[in-house]
Structure formats: C-alpha cells, structure tokens
N, C-alpha and C positions, 0 to 999 in steps of 0.2 A: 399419813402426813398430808394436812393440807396446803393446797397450793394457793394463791391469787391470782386475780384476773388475769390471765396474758396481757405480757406490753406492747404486744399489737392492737389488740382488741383496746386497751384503756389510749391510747396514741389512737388509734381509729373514733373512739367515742369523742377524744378532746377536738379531732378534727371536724366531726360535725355539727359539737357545740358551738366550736365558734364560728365556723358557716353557718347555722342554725341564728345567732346572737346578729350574725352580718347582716340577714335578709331579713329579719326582724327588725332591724336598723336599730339595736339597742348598742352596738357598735356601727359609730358613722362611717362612710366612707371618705378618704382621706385625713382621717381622721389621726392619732399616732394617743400608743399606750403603752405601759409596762405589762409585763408578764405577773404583775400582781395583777393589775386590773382585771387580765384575763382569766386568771384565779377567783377573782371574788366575781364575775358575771358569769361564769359558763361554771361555777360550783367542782370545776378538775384543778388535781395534783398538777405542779408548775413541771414535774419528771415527762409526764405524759403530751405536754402546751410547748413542748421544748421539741417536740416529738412531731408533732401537728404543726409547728411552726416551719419547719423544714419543706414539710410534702405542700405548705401553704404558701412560701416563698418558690417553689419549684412552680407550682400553679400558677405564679403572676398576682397572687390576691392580695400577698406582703410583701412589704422588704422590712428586715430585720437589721436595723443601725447597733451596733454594738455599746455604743457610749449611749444613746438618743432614742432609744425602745423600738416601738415596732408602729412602722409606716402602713397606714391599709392603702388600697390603688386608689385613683380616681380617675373613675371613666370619664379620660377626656374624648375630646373627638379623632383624635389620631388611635387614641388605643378601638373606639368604634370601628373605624377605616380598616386597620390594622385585622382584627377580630373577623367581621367579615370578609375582607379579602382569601383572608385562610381559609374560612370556611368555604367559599365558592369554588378552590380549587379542590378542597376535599369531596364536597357534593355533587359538581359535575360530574365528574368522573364517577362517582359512585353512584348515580342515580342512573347512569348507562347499563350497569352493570345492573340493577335492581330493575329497570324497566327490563332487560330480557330473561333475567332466571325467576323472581318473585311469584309467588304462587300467587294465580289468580285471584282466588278464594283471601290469599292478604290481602291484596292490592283492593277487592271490596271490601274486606272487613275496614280498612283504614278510610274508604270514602263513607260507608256507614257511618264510623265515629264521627268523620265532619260536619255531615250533613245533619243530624242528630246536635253538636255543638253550636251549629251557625242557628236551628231554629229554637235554641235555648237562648241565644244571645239577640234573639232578635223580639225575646220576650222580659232582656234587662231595661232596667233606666238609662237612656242614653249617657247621663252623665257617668254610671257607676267606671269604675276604674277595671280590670278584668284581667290586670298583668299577671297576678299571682295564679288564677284559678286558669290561663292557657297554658300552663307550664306542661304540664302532663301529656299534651295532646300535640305539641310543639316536640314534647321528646321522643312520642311515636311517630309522627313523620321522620324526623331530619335523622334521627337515630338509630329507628329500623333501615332506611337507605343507607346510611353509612355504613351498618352491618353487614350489607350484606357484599360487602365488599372483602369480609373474612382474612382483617392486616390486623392483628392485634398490637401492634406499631401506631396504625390510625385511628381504631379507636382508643388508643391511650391519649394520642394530640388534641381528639375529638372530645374525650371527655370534654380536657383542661377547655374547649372552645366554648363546648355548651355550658361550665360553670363560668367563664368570664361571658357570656351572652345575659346568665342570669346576674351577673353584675351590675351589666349594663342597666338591663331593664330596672334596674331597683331606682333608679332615677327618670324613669320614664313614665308616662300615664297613658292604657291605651284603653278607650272606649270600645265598647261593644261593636259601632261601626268600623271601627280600626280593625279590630281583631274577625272582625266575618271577611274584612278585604283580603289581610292575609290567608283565612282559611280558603277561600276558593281561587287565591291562587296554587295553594296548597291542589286542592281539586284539578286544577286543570292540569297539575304535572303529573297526578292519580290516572287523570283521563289517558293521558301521553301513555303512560304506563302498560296503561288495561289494553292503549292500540299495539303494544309492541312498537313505540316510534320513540327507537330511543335519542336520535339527533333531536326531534320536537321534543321531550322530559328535558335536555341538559339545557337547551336553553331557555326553558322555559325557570329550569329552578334559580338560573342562571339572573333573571328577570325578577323570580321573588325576593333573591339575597340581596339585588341591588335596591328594587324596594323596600326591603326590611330596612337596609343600611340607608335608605333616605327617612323612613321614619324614625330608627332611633337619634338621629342627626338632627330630627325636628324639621325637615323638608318638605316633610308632605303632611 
C-alpha cells in the first residue's frame, strides 16, 4: 500500500515556500493575507500552510489574526535594537568559548573564506547591492561561533535570530564597501581567536554587533 508524503516533510516544504515567497519579496512585509493567497503563491495544500503558520508565528515572522488573516512583521527599529541586543548576549559568550576550544585549522579556514570574499568584493560595482550574496558567509562566522557553544537550547533561539536578522536585511542595501567593513571586523575577532585572547574576541564581536546594529538602523 502506498503511503504520501509525510506531514512533516509537506509542513516543512510549506514552511520554506513561504520564507522562500518572503525574501523574494513576492509577499511584502507588513503586509497581511489570507491562507488562500498563500495557497495560490507558494502552489501548497492550506492542511500543510496551517502547519507552517504555527512554527512561522513561533519565529516572530507572523501573527495569525483569526477574523483579519495573517499579519507578516515589520522590521521596525525597535524589533532591530531588540534582535541585536539578543544576539550580543548570545555571541559574547560564545565566542569565548570558540576562541579557546576551535581548531586552528577552522579558525584559518574561516579567515581564508574572508579574505577570498573581501578581494571578490573589491572587484564589484560600488553601487551593486550584495545583501543577498553575504548571507552564506555571515552564517559561517556567527553560526559556527555559536556552535560551538554545544546548547541546543541556543541554537534553537539562534536559529529564530539569524532568520529575523535576514528579515531585517530584506529592507536594507549594503554595498560592497559596506559589506568588506563588516568582513574585516569579522577578521579581527578571527585574529583574537587564532591569539587565544578571548577577553580581546568578546569585545571585539561585541563592537561588530553594535556596528552591524548601527548599520541596519541606517547610522553609519
């Protein structure tokens, strides 16, 4: 007898259609719709969007009005402040903890990738936009540190951080100059790292997250 998809696995796929539809921005943010609409844009059954709506209102990405459809967030600058903040307590700490166990051999593999990134970006169009294409290498710094902090507690809160940070950014434009500032502050908490000086890595990451949160804030 045949079976059908698991309803985790169809609840998993609806979840990242319409994450997928979000940062494609074919659903705006702030935006509010019915569970038809998310039917006929991400092409999933409403059983499985009913499914994804839950773990999507848990995340902070929805809220789900009963009468009035469904609310998507709007990064304002409090939910910015907010976001960061969190993050800085989670990274501190865990970048102490990654500057004295982390294999060597990571700690250069991950300055390679930068330096490698920064002289690709120093070969863009100053104007081009470059949000989407740092994502990847944004998740191997902040991500691999938080790991290795081994709370499966934390990276769960960590996920829900790093997908409202890519919230964030879907309203933000960062130039190639933008994004090589961040990478080499990235670099110098790599440096911290490689010295074993882990009071220099926390406050140093300490220094990029308030950075980052003055760029996404439009401050600098």
């Amino acid at each position: 007898m045949k079976t059908g998809t698991p309803k985790k696995l169809l609840s998993e796929t609806a979840y990242q259609s319409i994450l997928d539809a979000l940062f494609s921005k074919q659903l705006p943010f702030g935006s509010r719709m019915s569970q038809k609409d998310l039917e006929r844009i991400t092409g999933t059954a409403v059983g499985p969007i009913r499914d994804a709506l839950k773990v999507l209102e848990a995340d902070g990405i929805v809220k789900v009005h009963p009468r009035s459809g469904i609310e998507v967030v709007t990064p304002s600058a409090e939910l910015v402040r907010s976001t960061f903040q969190f993050r800085t307590i989670i990274e501190r700490a865990a970048v102490k903890q990654f500057s004295q166990h982390a294999r060597s051999q990571d700690i250069l593999d991950l300055k390679n990738i930068h330096l490698e990134e920064i002289n690709r970006l120093k070969g863009c169009d100053p104007s081009s936009d470059q949000t989407l294409l740092v994502d990847k290498i944004e998740d191997q710094f902040h991500t691999g540190i938080v790991n290795s902090l081994q709370n499966e507690l934390i990276d769960i809160s960590f996920r829900r951080l790093h997908l409202m940070v890519r919230v964030i950014k879907t309203t933000s434009f960062l130039s190639p100059s933008t994004v090589i500032t961040s990478l080499e502050e990235h670099l110098k908490v790599l440096d911290a790292c490689e010295m074993r000086d882990s009071d220099l890595a926390e406050n140093l990451i300490g220094e990029h997250l308030m950075n980052a949160l003055s760029r996404n804030l439009g401050l600098k």
